[in-house]
Structure formats: structure tokens, C-alpha cells
Backbone atoms as SQL, in Angstrom:
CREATE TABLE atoms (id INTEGER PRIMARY KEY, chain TEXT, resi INTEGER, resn TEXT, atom TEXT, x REAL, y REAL, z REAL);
INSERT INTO atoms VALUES
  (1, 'A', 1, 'UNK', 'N', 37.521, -15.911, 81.285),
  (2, 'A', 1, 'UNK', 'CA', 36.857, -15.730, 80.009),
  (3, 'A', 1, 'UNK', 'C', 37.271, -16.819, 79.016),
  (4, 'A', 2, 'UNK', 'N', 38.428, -17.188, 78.938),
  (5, 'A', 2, 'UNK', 'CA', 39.166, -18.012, 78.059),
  (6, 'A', 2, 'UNK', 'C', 38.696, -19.148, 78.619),
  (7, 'A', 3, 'UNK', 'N', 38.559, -19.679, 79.674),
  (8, 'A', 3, 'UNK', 'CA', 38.214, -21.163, 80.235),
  (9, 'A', 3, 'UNK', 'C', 36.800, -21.101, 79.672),
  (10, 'A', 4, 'UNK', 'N', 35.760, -20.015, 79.905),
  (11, 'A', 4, 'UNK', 'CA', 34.156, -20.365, 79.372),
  (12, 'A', 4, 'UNK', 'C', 34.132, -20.579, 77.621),
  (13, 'A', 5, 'UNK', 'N', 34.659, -20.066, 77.093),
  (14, 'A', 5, 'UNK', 'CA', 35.443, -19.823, 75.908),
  (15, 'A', 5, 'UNK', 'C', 35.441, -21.397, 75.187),
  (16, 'A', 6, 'UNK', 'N', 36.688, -22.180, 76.195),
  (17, 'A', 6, 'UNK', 'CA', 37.319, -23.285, 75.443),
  (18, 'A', 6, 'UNK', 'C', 35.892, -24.448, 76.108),
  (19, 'A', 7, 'UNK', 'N', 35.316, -24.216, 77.127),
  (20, 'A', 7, 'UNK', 'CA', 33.950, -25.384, 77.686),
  (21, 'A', 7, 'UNK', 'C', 32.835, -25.045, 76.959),
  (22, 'A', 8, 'UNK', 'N', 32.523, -24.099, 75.936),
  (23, 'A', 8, 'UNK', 'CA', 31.177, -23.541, 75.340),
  (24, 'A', 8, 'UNK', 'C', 31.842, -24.659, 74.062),
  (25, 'A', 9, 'UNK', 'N', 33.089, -24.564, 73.281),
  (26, 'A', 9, 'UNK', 'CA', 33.678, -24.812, 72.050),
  (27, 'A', 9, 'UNK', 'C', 33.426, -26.323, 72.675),
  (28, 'A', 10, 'UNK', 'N', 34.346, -27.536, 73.534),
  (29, 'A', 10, 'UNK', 'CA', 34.286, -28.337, 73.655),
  (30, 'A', 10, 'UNK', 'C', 32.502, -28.915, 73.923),
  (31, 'A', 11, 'UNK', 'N', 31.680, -28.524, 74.455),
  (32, 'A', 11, 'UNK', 'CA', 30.151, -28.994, 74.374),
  (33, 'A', 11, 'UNK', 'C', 29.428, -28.610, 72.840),
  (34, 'A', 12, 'UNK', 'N', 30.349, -28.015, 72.168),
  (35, 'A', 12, 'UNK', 'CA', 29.336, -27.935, 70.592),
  (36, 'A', 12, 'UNK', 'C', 30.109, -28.714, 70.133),
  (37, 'A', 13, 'UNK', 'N', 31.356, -29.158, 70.133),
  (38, 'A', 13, 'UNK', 'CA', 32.183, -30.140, 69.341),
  (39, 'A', 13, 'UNK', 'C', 31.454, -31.566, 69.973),
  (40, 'A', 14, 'UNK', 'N', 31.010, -31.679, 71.465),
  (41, 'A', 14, 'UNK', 'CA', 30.250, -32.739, 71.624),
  (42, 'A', 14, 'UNK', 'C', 29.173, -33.364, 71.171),
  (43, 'A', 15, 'UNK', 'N', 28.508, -31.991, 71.093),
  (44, 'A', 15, 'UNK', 'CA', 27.065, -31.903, 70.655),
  (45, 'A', 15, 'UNK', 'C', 27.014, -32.403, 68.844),
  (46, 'A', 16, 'UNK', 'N', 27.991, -31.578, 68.023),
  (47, 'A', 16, 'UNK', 'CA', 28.196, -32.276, 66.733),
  (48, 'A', 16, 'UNK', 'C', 28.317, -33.754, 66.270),
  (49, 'A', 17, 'UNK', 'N', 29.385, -34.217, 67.413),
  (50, 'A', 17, 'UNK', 'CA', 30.060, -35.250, 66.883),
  (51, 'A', 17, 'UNK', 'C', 28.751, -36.292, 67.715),
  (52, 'A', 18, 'UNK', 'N', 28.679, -36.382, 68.758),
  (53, 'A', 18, 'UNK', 'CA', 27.573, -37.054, 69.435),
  (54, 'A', 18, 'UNK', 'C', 25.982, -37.511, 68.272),
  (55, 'A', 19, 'UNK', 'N', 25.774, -36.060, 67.806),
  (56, 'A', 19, 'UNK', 'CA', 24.882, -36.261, 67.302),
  (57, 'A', 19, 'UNK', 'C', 24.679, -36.803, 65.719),
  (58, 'A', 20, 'UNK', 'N', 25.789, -36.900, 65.206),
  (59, 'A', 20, 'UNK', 'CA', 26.026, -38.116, 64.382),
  (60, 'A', 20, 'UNK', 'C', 26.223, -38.972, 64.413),
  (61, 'A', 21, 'UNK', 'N', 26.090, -39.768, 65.575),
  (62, 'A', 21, 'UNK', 'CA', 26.006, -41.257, 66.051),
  (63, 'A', 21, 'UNK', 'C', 24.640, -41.467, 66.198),
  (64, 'A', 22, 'UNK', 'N', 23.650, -40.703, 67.092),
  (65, 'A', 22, 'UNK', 'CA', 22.370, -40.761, 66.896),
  (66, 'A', 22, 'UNK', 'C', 21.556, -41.092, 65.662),
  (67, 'A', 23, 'UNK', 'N', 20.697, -41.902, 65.651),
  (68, 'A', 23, 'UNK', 'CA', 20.063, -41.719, 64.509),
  (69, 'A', 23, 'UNK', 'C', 18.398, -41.286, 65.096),
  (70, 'A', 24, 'UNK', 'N', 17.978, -40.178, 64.336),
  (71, 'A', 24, 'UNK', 'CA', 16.823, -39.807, 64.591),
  (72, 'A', 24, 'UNK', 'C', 15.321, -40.986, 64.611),
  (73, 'A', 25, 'UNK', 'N', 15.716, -41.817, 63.643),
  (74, 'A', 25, 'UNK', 'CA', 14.455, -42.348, 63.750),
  (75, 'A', 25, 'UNK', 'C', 13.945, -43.327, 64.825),
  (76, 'A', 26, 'UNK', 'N', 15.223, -43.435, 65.578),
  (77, 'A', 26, 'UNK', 'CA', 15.128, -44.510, 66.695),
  (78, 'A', 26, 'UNK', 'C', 15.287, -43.309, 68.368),
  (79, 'A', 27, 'UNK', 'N', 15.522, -42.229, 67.858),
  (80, 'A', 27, 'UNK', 'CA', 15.507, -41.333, 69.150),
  (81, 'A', 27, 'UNK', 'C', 14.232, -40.928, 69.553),
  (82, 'A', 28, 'UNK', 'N', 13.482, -41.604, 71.266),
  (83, 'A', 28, 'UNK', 'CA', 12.573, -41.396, 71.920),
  (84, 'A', 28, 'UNK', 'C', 10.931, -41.981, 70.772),
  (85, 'A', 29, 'UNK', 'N', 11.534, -43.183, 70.135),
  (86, 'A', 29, 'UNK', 'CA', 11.016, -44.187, 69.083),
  (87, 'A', 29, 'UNK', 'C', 10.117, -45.227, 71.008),
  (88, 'A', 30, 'UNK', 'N', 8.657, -45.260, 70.245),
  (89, 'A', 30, 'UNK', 'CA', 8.772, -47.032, 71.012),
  (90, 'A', 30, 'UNK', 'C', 8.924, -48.299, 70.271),
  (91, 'A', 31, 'UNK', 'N', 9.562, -49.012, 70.623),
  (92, 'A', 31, 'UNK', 'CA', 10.069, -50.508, 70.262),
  (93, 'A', 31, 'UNK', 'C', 8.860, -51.575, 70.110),
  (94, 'A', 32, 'UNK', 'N', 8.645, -51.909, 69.027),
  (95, 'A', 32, 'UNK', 'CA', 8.192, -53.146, 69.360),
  (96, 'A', 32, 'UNK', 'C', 8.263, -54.638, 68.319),
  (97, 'A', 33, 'UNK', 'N', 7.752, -55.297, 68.160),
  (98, 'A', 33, 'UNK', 'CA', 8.794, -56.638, 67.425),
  (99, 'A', 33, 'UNK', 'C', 7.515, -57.242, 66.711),
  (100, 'A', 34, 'UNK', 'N', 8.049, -57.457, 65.601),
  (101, 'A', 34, 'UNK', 'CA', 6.831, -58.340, 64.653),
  (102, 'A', 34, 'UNK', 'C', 7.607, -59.589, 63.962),
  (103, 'A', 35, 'UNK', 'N', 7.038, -60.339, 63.406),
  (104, 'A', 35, 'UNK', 'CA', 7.162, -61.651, 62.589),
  (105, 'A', 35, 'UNK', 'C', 6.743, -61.791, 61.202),
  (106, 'A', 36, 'UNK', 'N', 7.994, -61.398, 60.269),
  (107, 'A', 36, 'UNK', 'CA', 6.973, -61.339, 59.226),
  (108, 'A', 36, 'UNK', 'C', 6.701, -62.216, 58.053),
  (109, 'A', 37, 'UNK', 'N', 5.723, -62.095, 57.951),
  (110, 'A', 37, 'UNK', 'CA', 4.528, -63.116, 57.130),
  (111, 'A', 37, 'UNK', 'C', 4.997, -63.356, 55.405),
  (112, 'A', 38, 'UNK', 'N', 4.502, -64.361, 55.196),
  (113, 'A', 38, 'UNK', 'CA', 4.843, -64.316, 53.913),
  (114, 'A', 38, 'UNK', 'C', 4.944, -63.478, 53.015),
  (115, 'A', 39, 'UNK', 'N', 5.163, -63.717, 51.832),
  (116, 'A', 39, 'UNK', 'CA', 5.355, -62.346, 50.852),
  (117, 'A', 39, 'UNK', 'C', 3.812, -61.988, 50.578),
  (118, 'A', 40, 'UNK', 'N', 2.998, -62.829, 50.083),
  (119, 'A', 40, 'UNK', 'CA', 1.557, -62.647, 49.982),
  (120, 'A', 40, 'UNK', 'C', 0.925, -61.985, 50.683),
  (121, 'A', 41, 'UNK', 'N', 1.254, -61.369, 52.194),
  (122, 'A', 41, 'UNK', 'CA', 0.656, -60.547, 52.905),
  (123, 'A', 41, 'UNK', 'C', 1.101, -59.027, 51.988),
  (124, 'A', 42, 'UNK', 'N', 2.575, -58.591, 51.739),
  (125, 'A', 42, 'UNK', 'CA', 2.622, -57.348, 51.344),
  (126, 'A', 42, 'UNK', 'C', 1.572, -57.034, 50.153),
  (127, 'A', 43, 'UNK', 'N', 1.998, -55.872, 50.333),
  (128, 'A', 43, 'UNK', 'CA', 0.826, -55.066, 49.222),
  (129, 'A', 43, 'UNK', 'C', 1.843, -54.110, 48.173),
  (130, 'A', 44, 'UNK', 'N', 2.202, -54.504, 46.905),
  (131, 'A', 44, 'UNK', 'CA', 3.273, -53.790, 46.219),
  (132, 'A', 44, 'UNK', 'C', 2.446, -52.153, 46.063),
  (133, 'A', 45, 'UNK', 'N', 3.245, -51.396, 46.482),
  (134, 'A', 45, 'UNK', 'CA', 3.650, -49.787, 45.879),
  (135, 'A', 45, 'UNK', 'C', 3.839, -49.093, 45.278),
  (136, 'A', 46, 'UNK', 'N', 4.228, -47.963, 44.743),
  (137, 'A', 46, 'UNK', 'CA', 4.778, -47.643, 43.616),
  (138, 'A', 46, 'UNK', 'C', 6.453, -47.308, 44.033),
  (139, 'A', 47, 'UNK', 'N', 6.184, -47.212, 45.610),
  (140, 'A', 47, 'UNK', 'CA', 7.958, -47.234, 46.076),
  (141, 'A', 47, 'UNK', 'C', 8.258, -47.902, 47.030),
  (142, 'A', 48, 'UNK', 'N', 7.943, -49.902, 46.376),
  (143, 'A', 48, 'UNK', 'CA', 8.471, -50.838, 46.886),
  (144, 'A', 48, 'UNK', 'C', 6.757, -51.835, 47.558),
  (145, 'A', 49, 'UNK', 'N', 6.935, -52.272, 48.800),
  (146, 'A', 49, 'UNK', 'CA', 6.287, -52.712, 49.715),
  (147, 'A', 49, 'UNK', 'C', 5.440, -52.390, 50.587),
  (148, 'A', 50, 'UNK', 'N', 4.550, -52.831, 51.146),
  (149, 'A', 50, 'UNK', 'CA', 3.950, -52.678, 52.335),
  (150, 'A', 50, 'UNK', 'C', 3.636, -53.219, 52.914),
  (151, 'A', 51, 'UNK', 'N', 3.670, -53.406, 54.382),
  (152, 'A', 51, 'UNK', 'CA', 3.637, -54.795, 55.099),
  (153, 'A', 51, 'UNK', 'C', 2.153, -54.029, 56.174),
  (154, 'A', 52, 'UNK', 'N', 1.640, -54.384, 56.731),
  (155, 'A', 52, 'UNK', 'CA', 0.441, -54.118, 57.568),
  (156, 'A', 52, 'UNK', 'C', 0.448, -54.901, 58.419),
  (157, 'A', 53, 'UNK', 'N', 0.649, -55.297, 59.665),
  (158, 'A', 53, 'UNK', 'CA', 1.183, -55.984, 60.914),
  (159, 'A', 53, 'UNK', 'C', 0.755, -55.412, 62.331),
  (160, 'A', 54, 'UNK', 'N', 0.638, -56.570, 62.933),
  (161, 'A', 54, 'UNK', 'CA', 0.291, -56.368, 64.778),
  (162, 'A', 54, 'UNK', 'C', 1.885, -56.277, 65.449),
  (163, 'A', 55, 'UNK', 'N', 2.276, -55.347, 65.931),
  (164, 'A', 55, 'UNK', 'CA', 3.465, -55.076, 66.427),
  (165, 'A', 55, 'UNK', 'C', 3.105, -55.769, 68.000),
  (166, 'A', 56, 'UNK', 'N', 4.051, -56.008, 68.792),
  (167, 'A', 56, 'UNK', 'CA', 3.692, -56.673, 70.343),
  (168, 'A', 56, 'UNK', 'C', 5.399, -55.947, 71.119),
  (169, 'A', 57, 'UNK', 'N', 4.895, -55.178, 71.813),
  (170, 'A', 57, 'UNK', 'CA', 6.050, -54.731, 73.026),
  (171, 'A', 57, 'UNK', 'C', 6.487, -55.654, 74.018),
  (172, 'A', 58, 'UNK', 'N', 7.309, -55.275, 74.843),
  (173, 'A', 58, 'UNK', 'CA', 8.075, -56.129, 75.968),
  (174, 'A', 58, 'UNK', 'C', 6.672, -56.171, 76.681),
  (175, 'A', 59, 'UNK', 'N', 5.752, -55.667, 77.125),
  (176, 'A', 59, 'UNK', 'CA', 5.105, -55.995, 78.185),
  (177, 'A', 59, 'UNK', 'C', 3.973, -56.697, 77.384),
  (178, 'A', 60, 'UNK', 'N', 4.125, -57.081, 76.042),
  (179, 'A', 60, 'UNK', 'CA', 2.684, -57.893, 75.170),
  (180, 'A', 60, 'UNK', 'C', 1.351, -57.215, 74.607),
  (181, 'A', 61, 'UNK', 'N', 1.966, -55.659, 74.809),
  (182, 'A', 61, 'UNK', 'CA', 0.622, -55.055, 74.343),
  (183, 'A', 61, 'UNK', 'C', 0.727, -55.319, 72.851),
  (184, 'A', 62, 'UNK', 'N', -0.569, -55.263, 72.061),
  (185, 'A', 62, 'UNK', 'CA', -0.827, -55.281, 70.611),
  (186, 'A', 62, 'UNK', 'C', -0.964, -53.816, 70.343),
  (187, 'A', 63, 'UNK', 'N', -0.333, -53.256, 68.731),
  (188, 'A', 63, 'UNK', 'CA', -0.250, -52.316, 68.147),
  (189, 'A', 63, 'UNK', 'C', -0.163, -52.650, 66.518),
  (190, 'A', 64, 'UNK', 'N', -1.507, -52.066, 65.828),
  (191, 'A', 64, 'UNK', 'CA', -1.185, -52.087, 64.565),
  (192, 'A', 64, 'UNK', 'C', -0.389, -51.232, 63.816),
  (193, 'A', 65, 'UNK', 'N', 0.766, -51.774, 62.665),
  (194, 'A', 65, 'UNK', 'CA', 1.690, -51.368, 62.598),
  (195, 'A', 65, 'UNK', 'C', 1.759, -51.381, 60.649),
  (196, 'A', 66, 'UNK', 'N', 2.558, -50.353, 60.515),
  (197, 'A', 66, 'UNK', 'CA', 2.435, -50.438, 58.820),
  (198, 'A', 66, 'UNK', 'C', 4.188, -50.594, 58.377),
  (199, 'A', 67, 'UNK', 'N', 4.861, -51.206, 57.885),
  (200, 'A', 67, 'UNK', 'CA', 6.274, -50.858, 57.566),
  (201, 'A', 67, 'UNK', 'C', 6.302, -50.938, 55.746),
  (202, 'A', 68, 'UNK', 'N', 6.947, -49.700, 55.411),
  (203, 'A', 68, 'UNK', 'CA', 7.069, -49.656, 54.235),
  (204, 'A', 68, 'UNK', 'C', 8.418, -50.189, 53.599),
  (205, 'A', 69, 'UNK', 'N', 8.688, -51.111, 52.956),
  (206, 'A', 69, 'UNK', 'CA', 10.247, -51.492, 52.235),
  (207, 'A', 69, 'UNK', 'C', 10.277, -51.267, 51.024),
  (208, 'A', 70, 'UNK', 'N', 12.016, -51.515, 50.614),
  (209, 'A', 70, 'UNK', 'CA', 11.930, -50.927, 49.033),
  (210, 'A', 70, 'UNK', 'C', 11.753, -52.496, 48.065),
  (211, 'A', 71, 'UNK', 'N', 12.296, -53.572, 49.255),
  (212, 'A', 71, 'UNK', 'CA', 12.220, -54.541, 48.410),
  (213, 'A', 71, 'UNK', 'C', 10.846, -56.000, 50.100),
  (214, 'A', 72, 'UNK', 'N', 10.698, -56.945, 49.228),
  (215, 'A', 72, 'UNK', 'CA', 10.031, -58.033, 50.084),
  (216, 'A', 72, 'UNK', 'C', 11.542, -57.954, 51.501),
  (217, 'A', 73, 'UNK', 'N', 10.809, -58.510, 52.672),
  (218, 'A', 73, 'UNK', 'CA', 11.347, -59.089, 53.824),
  (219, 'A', 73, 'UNK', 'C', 11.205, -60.462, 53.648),
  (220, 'A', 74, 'UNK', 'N', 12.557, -60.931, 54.337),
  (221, 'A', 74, 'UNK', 'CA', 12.717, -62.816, 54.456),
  (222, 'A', 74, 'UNK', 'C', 11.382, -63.510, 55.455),
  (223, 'A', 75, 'UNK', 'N', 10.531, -63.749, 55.014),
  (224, 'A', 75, 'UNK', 'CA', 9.386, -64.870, 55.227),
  (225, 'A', 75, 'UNK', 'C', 9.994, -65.398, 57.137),
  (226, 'A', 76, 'UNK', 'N', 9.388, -64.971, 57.813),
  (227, 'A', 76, 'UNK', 'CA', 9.350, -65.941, 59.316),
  (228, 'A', 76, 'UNK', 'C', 10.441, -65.071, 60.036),
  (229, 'A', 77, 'UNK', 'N', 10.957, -64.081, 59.906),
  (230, 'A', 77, 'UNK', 'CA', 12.135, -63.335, 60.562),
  (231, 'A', 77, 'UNK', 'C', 11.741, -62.296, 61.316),
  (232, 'A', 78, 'UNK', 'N', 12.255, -62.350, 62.699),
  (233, 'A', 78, 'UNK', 'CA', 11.421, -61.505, 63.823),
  (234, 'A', 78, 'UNK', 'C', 12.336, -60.208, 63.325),
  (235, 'A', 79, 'UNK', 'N', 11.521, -59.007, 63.467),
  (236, 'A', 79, 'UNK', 'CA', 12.088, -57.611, 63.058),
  (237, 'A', 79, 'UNK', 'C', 11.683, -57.155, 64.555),
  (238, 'A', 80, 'UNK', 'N', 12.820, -55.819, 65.251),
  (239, 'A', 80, 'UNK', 'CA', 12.137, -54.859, 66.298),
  (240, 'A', 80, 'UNK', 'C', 11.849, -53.761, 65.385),
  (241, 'A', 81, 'UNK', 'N', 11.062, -53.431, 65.517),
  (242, 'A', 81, 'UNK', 'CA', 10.531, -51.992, 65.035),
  (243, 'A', 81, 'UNK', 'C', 10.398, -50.727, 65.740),
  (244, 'A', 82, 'UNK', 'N', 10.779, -50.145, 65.130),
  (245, 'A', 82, 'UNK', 'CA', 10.900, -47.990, 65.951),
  (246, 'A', 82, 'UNK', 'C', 9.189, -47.444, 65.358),
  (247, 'A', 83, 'UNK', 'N', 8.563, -47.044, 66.324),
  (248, 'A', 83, 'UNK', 'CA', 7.854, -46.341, 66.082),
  (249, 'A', 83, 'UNK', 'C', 7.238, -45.015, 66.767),
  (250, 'A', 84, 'UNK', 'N', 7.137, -43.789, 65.799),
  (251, 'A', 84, 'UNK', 'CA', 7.176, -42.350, 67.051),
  (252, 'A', 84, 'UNK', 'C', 5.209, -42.153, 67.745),
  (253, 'A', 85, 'UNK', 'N', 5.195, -41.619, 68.775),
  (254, 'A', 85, 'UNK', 'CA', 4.058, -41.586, 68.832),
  (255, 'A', 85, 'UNK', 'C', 2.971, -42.539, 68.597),
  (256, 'A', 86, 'UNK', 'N', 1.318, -42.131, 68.624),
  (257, 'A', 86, 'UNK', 'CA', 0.607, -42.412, 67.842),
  (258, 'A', 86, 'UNK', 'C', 0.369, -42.780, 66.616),
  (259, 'A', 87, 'UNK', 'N', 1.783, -42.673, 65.579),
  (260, 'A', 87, 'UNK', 'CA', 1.594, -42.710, 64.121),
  (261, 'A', 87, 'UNK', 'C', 1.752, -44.251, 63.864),
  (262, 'A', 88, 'UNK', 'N', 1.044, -45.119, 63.444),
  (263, 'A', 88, 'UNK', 'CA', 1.047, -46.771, 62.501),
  (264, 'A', 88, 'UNK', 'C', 2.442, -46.889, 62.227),
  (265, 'A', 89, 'UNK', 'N', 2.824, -45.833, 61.473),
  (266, 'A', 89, 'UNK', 'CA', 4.249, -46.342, 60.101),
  (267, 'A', 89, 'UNK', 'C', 5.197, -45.939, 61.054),
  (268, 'A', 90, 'UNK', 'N', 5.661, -47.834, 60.493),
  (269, 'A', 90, 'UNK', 'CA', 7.890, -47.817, 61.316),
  (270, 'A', 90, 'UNK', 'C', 8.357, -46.883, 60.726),
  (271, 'A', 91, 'UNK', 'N', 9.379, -46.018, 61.550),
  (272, 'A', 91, 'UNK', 'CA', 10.586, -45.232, 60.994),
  (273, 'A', 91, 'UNK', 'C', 11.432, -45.994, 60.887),
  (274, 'A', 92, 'UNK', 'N', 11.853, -47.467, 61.406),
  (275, 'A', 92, 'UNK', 'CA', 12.544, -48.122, 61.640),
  (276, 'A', 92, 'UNK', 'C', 12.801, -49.264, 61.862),
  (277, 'A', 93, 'UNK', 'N', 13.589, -50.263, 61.304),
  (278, 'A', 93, 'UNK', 'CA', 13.615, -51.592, 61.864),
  (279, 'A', 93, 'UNK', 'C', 15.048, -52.264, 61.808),
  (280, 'A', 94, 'UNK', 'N', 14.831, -53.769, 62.063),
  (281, 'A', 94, 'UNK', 'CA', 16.351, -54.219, 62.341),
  (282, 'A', 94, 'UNK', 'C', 15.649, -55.739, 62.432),
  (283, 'A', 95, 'UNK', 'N', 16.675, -57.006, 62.242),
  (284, 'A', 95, 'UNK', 'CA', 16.263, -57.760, 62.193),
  (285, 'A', 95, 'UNK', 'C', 16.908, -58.157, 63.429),
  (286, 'A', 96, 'UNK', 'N', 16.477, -59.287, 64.211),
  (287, 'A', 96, 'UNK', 'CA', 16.428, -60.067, 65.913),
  (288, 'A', 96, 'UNK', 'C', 16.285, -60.899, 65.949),
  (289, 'A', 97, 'UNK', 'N', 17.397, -61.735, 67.267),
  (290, 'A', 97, 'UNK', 'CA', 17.193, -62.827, 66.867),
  (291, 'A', 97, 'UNK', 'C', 15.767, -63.648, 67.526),
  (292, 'A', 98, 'UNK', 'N', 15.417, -64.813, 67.517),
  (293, 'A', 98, 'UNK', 'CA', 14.057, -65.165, 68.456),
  (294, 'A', 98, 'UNK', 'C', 14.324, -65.070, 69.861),
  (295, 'A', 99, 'UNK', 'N', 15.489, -64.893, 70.421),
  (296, 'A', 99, 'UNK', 'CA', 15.443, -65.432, 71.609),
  (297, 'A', 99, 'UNK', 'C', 15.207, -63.853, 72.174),
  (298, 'A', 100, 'UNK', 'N', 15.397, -62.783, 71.703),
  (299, 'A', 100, 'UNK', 'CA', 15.133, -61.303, 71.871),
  (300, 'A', 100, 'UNK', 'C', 13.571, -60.993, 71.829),
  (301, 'A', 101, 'UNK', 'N', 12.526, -61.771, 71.403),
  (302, 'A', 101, 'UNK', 'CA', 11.154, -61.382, 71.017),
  (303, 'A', 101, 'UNK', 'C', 10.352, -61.704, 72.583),
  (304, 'A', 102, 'UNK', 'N', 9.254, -61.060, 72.138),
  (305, 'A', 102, 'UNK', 'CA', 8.386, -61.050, 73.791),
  (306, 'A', 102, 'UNK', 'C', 7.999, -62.734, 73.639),
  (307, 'A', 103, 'UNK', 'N', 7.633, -63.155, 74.186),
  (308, 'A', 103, 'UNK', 'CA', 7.275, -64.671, 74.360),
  (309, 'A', 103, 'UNK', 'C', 5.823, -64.651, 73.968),
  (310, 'A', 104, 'UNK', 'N', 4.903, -63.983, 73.746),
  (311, 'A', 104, 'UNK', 'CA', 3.915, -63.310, 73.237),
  (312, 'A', 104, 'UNK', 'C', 3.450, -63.585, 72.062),
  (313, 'A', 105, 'UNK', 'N', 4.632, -62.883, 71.737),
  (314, 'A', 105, 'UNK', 'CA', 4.538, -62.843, 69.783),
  (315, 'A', 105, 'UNK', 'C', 5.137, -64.615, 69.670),
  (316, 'A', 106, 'UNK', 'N', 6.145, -65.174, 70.203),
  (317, 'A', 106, 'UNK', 'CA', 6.011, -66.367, 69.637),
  (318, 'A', 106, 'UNK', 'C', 5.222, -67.567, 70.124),
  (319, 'A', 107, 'UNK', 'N', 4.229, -67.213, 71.542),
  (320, 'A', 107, 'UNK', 'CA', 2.956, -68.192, 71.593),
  (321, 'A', 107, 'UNK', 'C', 1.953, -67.913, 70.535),
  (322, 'A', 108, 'UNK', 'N', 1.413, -66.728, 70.073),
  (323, 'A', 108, 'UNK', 'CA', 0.317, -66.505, 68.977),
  (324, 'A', 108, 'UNK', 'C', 1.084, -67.047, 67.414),
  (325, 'A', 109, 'UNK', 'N', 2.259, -66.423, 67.222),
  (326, 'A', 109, 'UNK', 'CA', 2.700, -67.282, 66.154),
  (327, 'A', 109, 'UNK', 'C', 2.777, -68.832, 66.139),
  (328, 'A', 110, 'UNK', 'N', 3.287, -69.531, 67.350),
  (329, 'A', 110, 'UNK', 'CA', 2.848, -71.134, 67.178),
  (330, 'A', 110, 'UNK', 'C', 1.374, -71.738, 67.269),
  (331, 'A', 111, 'UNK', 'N', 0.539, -70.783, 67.561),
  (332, 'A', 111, 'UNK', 'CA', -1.106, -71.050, 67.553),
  (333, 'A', 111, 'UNK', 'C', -1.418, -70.637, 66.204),
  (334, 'A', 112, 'UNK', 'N', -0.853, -69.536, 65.630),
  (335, 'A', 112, 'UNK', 'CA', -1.463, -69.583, 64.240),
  (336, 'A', 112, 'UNK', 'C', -0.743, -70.653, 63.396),
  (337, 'A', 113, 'UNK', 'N', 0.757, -71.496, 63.401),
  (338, 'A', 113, 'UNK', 'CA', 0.978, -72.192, 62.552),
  (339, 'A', 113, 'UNK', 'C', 0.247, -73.987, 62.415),
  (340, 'A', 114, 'UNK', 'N', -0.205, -74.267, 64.165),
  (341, 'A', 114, 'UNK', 'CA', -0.417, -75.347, 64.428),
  (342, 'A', 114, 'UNK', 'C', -2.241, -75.604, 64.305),
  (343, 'A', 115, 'UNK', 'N', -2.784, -74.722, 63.847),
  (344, 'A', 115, 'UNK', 'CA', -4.323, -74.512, 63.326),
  (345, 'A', 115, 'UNK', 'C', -3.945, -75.042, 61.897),
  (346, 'A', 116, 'UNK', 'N', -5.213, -76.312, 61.519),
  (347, 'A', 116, 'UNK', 'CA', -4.762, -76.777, 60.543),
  (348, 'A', 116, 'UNK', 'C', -5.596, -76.166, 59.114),
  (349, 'A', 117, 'UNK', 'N', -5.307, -76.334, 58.000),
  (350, 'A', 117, 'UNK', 'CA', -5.714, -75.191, 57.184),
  (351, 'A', 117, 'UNK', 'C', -6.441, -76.072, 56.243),
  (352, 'A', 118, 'UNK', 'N', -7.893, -75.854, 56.287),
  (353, 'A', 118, 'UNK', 'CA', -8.547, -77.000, 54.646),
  (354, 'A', 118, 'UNK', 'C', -8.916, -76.588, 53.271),
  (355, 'A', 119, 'UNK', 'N', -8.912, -76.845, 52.802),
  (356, 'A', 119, 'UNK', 'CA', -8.966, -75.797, 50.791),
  (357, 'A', 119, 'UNK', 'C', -10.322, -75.542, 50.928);
């Protein structure tokens, strides 16, 4: 009785402490990585930013993607992004370095910079 006792106590002390290392918004999240665009793309808020973006996964699929910030993102900096389900809007992001991005996202990004632009 005392042994089921002290293995029920030790798996909720696991279960506690474990699960404050987790962070929900990245648990059973899919991943995928964007590049983001100048400041002129966001769209100001009333709480902060909005960015509206083609997200691209490890295998290169396209996904439109919405990330909300409180302040602008640094211009040309690959982000991975958490996103749950079907829903557009990141729960989540992190900044990466290039050599981490699908090769994908940085052939369409050097095709959109090397298209030349006329007034």
C-alpha cells in the first residue's frame, strides 16, 4: 500500500514539475519558418502589430500565416513559427538562424530580391 502510495506521489510531483518546463503554445504546435519583411508590410493595432505572411515547412509546403507583436520585428530575420491546427495566427515564435530555414523559403526570397523594381 505504502509503495503505490509513494509511485502515485512521485508521478504527480513529475507531472507538476515536468509540466512547467512545457510551454503550451509550442505543445503538438506545427512548425514552420517565415522571413520577415519590412516594417511597411505590418499593419499597426490597437495591441501592437500585425504581420500577414506565407509560412513554408520542412517539406516546402506554403501556409498563410498571421503573427501578432507588441512591437515591429528586425527587417530580413528568419523566425520558426508554432502554429495549432487549422487556425492562421502564431501562438509562437523564435528567431533562427538561416542555415535552419527550408531552402525553399530562401530560393523564393532570392527571386523576390533579384526582380528589379521600376517607380
Amino acid at each position: 500500500m505504502k509503495r503505490n502510495l509513494v509511485a502515485i506521489l512521485l508521478i504527480g510531483v513529475l507531472l507538476v514539475v515536468g509540466w512547467r518546463y512545457v510551454d503550451p503554445n509550442r505543445l503538438l504546435a506545427d512548425v514552420y519558418y517565415v522571413k520577415v519583411p519590412s516594417a511597411e508590410v505590418a499593419t499597426q493595432t490597437s495591441s501592437g502589430y500585425r504581420y500577414d505572411l506565407i509560412g513554408y515547412d520542412e517539406d516546402g509546403k506554403k501556409r498563410p500565416l498571421s503573427i501578432g507583436t507588441s512591437g515591429l520585428l528586425p527587417e530580413g530575420n528568419y523566425l520558426r513559427v508554432f502554429v495549432k491546427e487549422e487556425d492562421a495566427e502564431v501562438t509562437d515564435y523564435e528567431q533562427v538562424n538561416v542555415l535552419d530555414v527550408p531552402e525553399q523559403l530562401k530560393e523564393e526570397q532570392e527571386e523576390d530580391n533579384s526582380e528589379p523594381s521600376f517607380p
